[in-house]
ZALUM-825547 format. One record per residue: residue in three letters; chain; y, z, x of N, C-alpha, C in turn. Coordinates in nm, 4 decimals. Last residue first. Example, Ala and Ser with C-alpha at 12.3 -4.5 7.8 and 13.67 -1.06 7.14 Angstrom:
<vokols>
   code   unit         ny         nz         nx        cay        caz        cax         cy         cz         cx
    SER      A    -0.2250     0.7080     1.2850    -0.1060     0.7140     1.3670     0.0030     0.7870     1.2900
    ALA      A    -0.5690     0.7800     1.3190    -0.4500     0.7800     1.2300    -0.3300     0.7800     1.3200
</vokols>
This chain:
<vokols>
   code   unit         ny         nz         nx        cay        caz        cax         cy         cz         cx
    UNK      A    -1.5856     2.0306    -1.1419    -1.5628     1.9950    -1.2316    -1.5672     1.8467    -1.2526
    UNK      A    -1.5379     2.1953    -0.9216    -1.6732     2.1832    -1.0184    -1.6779     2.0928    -1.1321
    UNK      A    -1.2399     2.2494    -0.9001    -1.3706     2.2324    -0.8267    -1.5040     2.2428    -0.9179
    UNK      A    -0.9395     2.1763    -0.9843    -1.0764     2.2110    -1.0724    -1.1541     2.1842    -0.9967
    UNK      A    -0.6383     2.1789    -0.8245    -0.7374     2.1603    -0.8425    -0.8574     2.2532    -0.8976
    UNK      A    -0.3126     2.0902    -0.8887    -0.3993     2.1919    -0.9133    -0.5506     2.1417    -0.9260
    UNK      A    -0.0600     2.0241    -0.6884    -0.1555     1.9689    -0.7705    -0.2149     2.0310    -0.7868
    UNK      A     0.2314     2.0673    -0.5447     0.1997     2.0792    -0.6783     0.0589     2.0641    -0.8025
    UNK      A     0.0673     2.0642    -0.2995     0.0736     2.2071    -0.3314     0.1420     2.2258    -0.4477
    UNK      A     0.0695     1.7846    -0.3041    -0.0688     1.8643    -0.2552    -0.0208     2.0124    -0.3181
    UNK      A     0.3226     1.7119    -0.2659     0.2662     1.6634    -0.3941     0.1075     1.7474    -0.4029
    UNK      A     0.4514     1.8036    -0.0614     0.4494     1.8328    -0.1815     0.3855     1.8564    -0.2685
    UNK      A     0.2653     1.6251     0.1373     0.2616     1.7795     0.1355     0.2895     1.8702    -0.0105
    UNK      A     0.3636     1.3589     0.1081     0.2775     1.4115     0.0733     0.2172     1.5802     0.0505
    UNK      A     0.6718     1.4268     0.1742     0.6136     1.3933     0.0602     0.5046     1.4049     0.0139
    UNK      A     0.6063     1.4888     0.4275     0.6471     1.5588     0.3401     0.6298     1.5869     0.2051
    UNK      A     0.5056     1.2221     0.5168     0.4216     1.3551     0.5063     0.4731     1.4788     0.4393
    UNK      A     0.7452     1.0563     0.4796     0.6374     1.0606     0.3891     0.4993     1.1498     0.3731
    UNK      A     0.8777     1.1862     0.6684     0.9594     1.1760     0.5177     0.8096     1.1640     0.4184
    UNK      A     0.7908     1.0815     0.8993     0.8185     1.2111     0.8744     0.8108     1.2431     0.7111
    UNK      A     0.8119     0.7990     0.8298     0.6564     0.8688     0.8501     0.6527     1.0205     0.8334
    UNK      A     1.0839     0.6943     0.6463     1.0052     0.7270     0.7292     0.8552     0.8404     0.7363
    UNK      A     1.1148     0.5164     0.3257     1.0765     0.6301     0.3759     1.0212     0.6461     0.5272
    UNK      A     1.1796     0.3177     0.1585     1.2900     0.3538     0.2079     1.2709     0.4669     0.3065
    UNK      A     0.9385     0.0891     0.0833     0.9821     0.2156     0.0808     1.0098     0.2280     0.1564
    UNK      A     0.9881    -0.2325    -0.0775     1.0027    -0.1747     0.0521     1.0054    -0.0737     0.0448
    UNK      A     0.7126    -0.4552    -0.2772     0.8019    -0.3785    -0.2348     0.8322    -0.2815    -0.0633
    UNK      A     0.5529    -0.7678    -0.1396     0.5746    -0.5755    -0.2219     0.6765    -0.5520    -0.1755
    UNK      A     0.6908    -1.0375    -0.3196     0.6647    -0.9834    -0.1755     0.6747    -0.8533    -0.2782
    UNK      A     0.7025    -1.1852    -0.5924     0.6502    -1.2616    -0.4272     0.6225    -1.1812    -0.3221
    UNK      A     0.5413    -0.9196    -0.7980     0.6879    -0.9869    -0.7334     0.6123    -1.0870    -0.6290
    UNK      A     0.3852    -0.7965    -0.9550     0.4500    -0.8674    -1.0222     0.5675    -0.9496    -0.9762
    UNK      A     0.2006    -0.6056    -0.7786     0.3179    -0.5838    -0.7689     0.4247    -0.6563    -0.8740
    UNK      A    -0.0367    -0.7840    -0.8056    -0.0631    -0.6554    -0.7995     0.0776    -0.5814    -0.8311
    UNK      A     0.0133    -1.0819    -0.8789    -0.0729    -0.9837    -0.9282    -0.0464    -0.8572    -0.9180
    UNK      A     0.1993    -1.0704    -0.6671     0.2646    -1.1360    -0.8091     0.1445    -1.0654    -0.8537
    UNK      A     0.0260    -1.0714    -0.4387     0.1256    -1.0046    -0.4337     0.1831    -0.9765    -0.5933
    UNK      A    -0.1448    -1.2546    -0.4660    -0.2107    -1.1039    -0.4784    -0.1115    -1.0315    -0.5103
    UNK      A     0.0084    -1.4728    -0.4230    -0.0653    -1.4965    -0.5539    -0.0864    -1.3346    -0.5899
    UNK      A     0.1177    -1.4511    -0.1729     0.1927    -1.4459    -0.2394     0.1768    -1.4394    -0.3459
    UNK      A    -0.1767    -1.1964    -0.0028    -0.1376    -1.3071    -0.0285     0.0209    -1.3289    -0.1616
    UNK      A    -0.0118    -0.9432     0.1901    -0.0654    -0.9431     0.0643    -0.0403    -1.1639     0.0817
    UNK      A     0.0658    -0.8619     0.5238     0.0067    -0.8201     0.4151    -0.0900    -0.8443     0.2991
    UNK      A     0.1807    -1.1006     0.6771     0.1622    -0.9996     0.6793     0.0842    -0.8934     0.5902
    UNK      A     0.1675    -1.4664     0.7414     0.1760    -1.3281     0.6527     0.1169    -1.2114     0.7094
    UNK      A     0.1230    -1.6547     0.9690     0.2449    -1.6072     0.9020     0.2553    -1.4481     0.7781
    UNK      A    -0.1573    -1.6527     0.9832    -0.0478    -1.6234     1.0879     0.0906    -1.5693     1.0356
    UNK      A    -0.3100    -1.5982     0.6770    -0.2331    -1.7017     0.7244    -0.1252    -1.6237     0.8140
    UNK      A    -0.5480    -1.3886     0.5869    -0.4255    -1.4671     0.5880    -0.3848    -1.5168     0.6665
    UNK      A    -0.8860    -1.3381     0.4240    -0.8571    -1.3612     0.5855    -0.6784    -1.4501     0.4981
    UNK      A    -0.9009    -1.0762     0.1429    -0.9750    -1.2596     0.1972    -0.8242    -1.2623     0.3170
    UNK      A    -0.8692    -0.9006     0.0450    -0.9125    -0.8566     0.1667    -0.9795    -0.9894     0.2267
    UNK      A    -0.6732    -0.8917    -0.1534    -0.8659    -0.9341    -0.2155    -0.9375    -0.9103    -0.0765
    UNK      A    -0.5670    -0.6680    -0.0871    -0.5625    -0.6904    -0.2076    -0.6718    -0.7347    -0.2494
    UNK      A    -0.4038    -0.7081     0.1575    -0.4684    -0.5474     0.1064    -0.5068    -0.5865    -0.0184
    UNK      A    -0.5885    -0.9591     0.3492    -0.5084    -0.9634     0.2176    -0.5316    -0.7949     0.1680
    UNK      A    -0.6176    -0.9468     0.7151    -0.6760    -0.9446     0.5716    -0.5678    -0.9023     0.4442
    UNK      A    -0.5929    -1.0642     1.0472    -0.5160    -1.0418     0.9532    -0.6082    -1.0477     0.7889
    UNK      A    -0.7310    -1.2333     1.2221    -0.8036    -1.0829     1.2099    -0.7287    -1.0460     1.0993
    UNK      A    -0.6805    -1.5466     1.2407    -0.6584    -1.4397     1.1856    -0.6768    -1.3065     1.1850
    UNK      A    -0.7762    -1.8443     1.4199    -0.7896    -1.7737     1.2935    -0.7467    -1.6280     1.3129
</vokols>
C-alpha cells in the first residue's frame, strides 16, 4: 500500500498515481490530469515575492 494521498480528498492512491485521483482531478481542475506550470522554483519565488509587495495589508481587521 501507498504512503501516496489524493491533494484533493487526501484518500490513499494507487502506485501508479501521483497526485490527484482522475475523479478529484475532473472535479477540481475539470481535466483528467492538473495542469503543468511552466515555472521553475527560482521563477516561482519570484513570483511569489511579487505578489507579496503588490498586496496591501489591513492588520486588525
Amino acid at each position: 500500500m501507498s504512503n501516496k494521498r489524493c491533494l484533493y480528498c487526501y484518500q490513499p492512491l494507487a502506485k501508479d498515481t501521483d497526485e490527484f485521483h482522475e475523479k478529484c482531478c475532473r472535479k477540481f481542475f475539470g481535466t483528467s490530469a492538473p495542469p503543468l506550470l511552466d515555472y521553475d522554483n527560482a521563477q516561482m519565488q519570484e513570483l511569489a515575492k511579487q505578489i507579496v509587495i503588490k498586496s496591501i495589508a489591513a492588520t486588525g481587521v
